[in-house]
N, CA and C of each residue as an Amber inpcrd file, in Angstrom:
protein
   444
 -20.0810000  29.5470000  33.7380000 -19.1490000  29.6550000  34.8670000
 -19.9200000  29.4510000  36.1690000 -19.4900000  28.6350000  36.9790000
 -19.6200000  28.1730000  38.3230000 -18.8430000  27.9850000  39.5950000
 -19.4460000  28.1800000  40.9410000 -18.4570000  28.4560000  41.8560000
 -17.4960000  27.3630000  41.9560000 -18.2840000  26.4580000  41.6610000
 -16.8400000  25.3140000  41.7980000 -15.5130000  25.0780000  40.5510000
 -16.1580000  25.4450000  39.5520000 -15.0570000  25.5510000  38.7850000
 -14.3530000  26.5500000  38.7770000 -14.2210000  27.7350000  40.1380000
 -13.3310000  28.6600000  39.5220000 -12.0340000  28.7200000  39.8340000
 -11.6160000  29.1810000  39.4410000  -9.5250000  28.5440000  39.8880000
  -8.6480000  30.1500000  39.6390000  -7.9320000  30.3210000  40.3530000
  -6.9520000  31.0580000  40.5140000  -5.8800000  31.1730000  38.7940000
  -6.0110000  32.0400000  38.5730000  -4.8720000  32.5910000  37.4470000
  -3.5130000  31.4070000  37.6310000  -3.4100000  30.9330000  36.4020000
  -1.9280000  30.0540000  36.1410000  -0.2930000  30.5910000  36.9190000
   0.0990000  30.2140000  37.9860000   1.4420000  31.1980000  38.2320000
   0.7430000  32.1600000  39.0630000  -0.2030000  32.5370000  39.6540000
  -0.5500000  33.3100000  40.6010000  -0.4470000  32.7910000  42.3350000
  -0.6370000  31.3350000  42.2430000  -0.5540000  31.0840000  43.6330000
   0.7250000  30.1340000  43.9860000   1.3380000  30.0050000  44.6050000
   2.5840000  29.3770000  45.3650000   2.2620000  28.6060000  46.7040000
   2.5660000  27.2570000  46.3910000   2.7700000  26.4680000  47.8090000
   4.4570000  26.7590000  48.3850000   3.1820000  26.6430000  49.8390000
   4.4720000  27.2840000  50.7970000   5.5840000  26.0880000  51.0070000
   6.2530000  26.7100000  51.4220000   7.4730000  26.0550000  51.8150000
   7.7950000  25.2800000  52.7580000   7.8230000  23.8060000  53.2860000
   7.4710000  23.0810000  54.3560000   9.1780000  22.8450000  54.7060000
   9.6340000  23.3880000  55.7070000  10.9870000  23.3820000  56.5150000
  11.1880000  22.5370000  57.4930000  12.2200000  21.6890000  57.6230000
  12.5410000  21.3250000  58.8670000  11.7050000  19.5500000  58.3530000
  11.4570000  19.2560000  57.4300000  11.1110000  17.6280000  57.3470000
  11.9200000  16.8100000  56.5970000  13.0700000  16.9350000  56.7220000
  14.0320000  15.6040000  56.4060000  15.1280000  16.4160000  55.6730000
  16.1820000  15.6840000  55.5840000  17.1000000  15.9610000  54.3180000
  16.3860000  15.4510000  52.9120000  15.6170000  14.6140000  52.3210000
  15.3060000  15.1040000  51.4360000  14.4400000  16.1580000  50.7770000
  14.3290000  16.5520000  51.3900000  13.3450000  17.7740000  50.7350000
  14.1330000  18.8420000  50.7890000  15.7220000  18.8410000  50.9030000
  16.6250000  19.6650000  50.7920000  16.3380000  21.2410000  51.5790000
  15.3580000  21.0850000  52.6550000  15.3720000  22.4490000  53.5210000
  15.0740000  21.4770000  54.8180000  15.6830000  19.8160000  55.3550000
  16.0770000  19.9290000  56.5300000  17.3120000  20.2160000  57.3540000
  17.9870000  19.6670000  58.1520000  18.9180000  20.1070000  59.0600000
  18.7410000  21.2440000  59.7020000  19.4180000  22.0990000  59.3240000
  19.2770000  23.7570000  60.4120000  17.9200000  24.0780000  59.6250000
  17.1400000  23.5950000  59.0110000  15.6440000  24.3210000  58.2790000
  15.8950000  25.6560000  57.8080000  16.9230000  26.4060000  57.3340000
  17.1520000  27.6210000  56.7630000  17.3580000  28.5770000  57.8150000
  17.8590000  27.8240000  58.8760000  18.3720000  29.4040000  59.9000000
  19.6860000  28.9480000  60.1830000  20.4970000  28.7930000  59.1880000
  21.8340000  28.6650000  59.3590000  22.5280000  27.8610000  60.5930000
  23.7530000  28.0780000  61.0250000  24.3800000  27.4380000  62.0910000
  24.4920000  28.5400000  63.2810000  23.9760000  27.7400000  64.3760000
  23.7920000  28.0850000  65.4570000  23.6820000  29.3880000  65.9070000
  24.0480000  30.0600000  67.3140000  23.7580000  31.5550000  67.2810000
  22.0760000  31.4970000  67.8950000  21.9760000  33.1050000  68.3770000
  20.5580000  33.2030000  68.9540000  19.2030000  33.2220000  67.8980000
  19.6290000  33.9570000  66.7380000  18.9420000  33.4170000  65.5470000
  18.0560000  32.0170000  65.2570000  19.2660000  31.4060000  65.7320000
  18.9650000  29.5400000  65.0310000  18.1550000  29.3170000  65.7740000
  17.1380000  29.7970000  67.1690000  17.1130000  29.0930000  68.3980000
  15.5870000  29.4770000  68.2820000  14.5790000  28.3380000  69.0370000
  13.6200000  28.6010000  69.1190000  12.8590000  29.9330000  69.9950000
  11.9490000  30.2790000  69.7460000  11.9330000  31.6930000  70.5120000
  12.1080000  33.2670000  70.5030000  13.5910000  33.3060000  69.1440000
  14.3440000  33.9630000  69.1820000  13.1400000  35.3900000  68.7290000
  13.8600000  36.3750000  69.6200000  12.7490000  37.6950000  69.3570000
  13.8680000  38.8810000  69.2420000  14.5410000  39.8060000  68.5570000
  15.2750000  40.7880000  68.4860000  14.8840000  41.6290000  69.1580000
  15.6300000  42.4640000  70.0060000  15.2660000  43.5650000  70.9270000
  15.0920000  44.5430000  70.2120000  14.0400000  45.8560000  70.1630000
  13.6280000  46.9040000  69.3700000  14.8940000  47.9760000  69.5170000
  15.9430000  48.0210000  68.9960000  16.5350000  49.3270000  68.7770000
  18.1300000  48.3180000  68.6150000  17.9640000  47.7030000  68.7530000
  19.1610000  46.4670000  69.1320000  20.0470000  46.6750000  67.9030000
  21.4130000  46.6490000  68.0840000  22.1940000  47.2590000  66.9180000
  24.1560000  46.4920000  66.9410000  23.4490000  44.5780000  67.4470000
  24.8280000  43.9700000  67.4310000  25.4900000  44.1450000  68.9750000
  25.1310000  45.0680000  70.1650000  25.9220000  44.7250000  70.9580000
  26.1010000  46.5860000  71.0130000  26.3670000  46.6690000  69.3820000
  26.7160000  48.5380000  69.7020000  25.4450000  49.3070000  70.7210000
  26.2200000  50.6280000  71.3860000  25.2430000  51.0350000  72.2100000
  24.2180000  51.9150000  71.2600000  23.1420000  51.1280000  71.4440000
  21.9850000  52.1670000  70.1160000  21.9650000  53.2610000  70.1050000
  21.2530000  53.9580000  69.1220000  21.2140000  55.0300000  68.9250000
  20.1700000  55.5120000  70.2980000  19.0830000  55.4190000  70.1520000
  18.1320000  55.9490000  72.0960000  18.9690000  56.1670000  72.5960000
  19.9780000  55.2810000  73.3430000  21.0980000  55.5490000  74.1400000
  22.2790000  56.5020000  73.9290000  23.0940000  56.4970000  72.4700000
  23.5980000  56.9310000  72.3850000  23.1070000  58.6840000  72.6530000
  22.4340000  59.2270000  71.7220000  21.5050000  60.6700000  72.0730000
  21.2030000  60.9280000  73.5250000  22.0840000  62.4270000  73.8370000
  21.2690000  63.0650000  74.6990000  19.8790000  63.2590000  75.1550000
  19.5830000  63.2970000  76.8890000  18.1090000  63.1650000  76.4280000
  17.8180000  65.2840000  76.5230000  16.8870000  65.5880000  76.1480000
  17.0540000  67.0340000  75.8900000  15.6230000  67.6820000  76.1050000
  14.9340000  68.7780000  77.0820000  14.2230000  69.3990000  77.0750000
  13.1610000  68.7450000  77.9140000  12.2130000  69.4850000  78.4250000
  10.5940000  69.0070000  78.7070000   9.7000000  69.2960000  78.4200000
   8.3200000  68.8780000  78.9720000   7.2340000  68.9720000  79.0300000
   6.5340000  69.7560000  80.2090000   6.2370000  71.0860000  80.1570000
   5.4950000  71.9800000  80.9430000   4.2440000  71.8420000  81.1820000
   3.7770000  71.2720000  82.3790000   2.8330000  70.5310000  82.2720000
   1.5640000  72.1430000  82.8530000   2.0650000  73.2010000  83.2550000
   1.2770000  74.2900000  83.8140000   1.0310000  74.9270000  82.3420000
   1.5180000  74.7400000  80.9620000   1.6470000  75.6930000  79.4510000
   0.1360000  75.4440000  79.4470000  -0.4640000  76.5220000  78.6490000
  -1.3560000  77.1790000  78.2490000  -1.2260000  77.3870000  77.1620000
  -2.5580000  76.4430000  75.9170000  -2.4390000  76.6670000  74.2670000
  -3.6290000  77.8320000  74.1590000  -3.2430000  79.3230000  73.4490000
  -3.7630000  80.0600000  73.4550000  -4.3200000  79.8710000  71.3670000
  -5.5120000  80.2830000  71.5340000  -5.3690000  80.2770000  70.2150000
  -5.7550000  82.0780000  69.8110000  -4.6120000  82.3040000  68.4700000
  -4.1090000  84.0840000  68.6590000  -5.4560000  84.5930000  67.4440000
  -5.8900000  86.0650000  68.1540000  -7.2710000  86.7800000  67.2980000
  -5.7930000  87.8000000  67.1160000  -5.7070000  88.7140000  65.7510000
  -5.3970000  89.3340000  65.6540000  -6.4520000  90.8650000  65.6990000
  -5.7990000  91.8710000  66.1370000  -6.8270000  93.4990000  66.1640000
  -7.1520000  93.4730000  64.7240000  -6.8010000  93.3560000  63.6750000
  -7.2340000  93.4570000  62.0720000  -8.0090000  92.6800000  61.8050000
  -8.2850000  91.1400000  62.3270000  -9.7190000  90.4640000  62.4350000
 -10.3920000  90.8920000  63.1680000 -10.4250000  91.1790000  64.4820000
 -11.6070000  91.9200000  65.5580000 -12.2640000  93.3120000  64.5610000
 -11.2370000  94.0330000  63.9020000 -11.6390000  95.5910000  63.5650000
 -12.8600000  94.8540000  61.8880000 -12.5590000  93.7050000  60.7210000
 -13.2570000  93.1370000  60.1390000 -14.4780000  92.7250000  60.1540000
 -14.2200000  91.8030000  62.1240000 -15.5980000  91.6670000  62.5430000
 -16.6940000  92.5140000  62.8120000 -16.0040000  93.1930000  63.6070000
 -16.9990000  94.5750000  63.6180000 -17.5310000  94.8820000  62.7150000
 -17.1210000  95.4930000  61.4310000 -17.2830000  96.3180000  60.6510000
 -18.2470000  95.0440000  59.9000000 -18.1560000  94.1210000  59.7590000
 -19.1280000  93.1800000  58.8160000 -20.3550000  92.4780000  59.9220000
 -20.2480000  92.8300000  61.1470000 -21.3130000  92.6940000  61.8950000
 -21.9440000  93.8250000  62.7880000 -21.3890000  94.8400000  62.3760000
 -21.7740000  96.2420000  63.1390000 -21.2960000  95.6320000  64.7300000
 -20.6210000  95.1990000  65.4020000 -20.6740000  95.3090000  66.9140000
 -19.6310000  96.2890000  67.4760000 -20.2520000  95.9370000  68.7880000
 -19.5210000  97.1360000  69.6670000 -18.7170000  96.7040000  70.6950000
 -19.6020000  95.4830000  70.7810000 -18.5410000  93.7380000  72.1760000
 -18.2380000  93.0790000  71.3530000 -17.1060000  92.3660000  71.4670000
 -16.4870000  91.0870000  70.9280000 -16.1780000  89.8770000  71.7430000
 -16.7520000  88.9800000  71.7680000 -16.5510000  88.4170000  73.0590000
 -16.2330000  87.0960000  72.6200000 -15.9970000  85.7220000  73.2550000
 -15.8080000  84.5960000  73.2340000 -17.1880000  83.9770000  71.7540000
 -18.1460000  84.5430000  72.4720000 -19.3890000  83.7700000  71.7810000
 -19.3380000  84.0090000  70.0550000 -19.3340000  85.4880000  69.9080000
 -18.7710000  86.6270000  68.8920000 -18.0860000  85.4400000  67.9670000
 -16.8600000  85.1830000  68.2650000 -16.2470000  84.5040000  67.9820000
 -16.1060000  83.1850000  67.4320000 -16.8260000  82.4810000  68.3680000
 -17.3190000  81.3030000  67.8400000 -18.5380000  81.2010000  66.5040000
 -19.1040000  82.2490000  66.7890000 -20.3520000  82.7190000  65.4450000
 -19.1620000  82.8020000  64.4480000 -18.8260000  83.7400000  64.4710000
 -17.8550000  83.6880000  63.3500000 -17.0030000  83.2530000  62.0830000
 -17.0810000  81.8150000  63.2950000 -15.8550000  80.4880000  63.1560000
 -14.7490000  80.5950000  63.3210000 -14.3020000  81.9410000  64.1590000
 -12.4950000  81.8120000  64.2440000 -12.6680000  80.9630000  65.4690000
 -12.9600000  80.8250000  66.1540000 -12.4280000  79.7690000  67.5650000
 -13.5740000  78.7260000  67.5760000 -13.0990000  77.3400000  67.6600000
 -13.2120000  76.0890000  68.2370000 -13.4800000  76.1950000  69.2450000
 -14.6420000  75.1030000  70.0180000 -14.8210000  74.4660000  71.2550000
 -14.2100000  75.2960000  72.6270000 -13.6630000  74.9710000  73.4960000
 -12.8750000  75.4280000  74.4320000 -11.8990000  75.7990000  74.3990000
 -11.5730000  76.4350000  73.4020000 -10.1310000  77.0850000  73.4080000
  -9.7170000  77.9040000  73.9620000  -8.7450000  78.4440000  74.9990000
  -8.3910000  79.6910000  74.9290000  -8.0180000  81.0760000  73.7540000
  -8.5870000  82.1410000  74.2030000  -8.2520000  83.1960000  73.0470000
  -7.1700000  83.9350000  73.7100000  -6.4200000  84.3940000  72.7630000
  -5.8110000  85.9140000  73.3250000  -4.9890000  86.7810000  72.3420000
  -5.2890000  87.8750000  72.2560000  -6.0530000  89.4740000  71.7260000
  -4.6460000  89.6270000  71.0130000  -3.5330000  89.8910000  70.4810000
  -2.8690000  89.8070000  69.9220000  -2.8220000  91.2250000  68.7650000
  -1.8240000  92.0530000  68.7750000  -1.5070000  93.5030000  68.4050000
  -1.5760000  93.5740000  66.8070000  -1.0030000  93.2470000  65.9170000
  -1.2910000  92.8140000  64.8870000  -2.2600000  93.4770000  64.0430000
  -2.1370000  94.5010000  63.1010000  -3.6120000  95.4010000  62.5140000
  -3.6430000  96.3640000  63.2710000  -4.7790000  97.2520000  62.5610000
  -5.1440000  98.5320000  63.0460000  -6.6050000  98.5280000  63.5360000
  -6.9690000  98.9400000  64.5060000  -8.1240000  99.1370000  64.9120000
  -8.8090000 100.2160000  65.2560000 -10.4500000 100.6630000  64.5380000
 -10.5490000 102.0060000  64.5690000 -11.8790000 102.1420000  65.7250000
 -12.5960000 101.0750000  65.6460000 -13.9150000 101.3390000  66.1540000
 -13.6210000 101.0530000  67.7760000 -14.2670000 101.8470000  68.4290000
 -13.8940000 101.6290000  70.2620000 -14.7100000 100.2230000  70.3540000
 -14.3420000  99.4050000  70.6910000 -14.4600000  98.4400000  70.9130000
 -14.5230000  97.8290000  72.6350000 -15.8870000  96.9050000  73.0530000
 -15.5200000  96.1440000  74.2710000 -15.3050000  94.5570000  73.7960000
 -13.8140000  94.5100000  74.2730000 -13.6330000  93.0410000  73.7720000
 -13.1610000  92.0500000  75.2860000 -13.5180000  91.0530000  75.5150000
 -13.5390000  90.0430000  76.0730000 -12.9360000  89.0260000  75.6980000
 -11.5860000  88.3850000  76.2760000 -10.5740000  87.6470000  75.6710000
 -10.1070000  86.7010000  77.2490000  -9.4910000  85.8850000  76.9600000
  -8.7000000  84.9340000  78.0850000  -7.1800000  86.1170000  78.4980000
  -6.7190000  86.2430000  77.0760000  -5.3860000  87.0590000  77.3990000
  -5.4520000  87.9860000  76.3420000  -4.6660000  89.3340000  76.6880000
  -4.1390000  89.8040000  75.4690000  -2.5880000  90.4280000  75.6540000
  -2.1310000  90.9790000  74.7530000  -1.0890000  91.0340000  74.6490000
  -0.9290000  92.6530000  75.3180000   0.5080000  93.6900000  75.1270000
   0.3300000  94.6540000  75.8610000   0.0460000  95.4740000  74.7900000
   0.5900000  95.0490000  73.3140000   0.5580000  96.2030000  72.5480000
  -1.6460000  96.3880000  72.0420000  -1.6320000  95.0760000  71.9120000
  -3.2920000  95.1170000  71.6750000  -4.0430000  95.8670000  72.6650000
  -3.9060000  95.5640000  73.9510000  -4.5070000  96.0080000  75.1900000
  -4.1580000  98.1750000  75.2010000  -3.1490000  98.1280000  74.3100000
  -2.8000000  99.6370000  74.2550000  -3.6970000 100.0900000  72.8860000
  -3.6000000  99.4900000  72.2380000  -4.6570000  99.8370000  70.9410000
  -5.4260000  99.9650000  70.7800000  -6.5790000  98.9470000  71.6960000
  -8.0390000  98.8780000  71.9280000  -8.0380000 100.2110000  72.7140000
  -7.2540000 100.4110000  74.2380000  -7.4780000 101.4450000  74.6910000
  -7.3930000 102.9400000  73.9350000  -6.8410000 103.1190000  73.1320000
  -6.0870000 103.8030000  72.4080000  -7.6290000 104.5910000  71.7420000
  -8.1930000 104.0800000  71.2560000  -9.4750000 104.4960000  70.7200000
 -10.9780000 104.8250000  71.1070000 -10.3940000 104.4800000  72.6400000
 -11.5050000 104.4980000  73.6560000 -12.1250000 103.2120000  74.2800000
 -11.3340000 102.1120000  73.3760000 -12.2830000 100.4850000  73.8910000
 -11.8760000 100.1340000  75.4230000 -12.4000000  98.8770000  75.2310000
 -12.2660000  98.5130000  76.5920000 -12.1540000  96.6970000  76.6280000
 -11.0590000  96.8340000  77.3070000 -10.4630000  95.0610000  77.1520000
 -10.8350000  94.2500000  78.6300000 -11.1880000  93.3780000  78.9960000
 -11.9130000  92.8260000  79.6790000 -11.5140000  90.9320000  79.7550000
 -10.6340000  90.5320000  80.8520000 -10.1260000  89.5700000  81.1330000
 -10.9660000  88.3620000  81.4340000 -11.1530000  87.2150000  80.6790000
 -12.1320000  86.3890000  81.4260000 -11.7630000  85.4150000  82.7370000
């Protein structure tokens, strides 16, 4: 076997279809785009949502709601992970960095402190936000919550 003798599988390849060169070759006249209309016409490009003339659907639908461009993506620590951390790293601060050791928080994220669990050890924790019931819990035991 050699590169020049090699050939394509029997019935695997198809010559294309040459349109628009005479009536005998039985695909001239309109070349297979029927009679007239914007279709038939050189150029022709369909508009994206285009539906005959009917008013499309985009149009038809209400437009509904926005985009808050001041929102803030917090990402949520629950008190039952903070009280875990502790206890499997002995600390006494919990802070952003804490955190990232950890692996609960990514890159630049915002955190915020979130009520959720029980927490026993007084704790100083350091968060973007927390919530009121967390901020009562930490206090609750003697900790101390601390806004960045």
């Amino acid at each position: 076997m050699k590169l020049h003798n090699l050939k394509p599988a029997a019935g695997s390849t198809h010559s294309r279809r040459r349109i628009g060169r005479g009536p005998g070759s039985g695909l001239g006249g309109t070349s297979t785009r029927g009679h007239k209309g914007a279709k038939a016409r050189s150029g022709y490009k369909r508009k994206i949502g285009f539906e005959g003339g009917q008013m499309p659907l985009q149009r038809r639908v209400p437009k509904a709601g926005f985009k808050n461009i001041n929102h803030k993506e917090y990402f949520a620590v629950n008190l039952a992970t903070l009280q875990a951390l502790a206890e499997k790293n002995s600390l006494t601060k919990i802070g952003i960095e804490e955190l990232k050791a950890a692996g609960l928080v990514s890159g630049s994220k915002l955190v915020k402190i979130l009520g959720n669990g029980e927490i026993k050890a007084a704790l100083q924790v350091e968060a973007h936000a927390f919530s009121k019931t967390a901020e009562e819990a930490i206090k609750a035991v003697g900790g101390n919550t601390t806004i960045i």
